[in-house]
N, C-alpha and C positions, 0 to 999 in steps of 0.2 A: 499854164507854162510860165507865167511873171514869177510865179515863187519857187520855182526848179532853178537851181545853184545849177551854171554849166561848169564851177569852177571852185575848190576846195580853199584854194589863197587866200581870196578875202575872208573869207572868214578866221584862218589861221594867222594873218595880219593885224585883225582887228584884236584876238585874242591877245595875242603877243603884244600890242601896242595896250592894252588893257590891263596887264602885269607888270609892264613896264612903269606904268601912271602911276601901282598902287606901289612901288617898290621893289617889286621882283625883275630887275632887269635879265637876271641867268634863266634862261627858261626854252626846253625844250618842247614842241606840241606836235602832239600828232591827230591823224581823223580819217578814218574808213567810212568813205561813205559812197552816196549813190552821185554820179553828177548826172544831168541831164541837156543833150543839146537837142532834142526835139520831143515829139509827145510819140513818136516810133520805138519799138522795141530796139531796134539797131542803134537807136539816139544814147540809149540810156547805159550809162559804165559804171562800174564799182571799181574806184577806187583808192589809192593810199597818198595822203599827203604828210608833207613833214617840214616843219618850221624852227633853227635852231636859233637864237637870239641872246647875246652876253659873251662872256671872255673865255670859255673853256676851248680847246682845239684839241685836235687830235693824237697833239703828241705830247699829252697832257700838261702844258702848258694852263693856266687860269685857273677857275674853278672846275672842279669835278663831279661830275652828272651826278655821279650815284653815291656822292658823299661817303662812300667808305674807305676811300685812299688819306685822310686828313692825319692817322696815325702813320701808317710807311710812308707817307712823304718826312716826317719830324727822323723816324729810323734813318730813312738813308741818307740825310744829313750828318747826321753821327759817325756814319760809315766814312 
């Protein structure tokens, strides 16, 4: 049981602070996995974690996730 994660965070923490180090501060991560809070079958969940870290928001503000807004943003300037 010492090496059953009951928790997906640190790990997506460490990641993220990990990108961060090398230069990538804009950095979205995700991770389906199993956590474990006992060695019970009722213990054990599969689940989704999600970690978003840098300047993009949702109302497209910053950078943007999927890089293919960099031209219509220049267009609707023009506009």
């Amino acid at each position: 049981m010492s090496d059953m994660r009951p928790s997906l965070l640190p790990g997506l923490l460490t990641a993220a602070q990990r990108n961060a180090a090398k230069g990538h501060s804009d950095v979205a991560l995700f991770e389906v996995s199993g956590t474990y809070e006992d060695d019970t079958a009722e213990g054990q969940r599969r689940i989704a974690g999600g970690i978003r870290r840098g300047t993009a928001t949702l109302n497209g503000q910053g950078r943007l996730w999927s890089n293919q807004g960099a031209g219509r943003r220049k267009e609707r300037r023009r506009l």
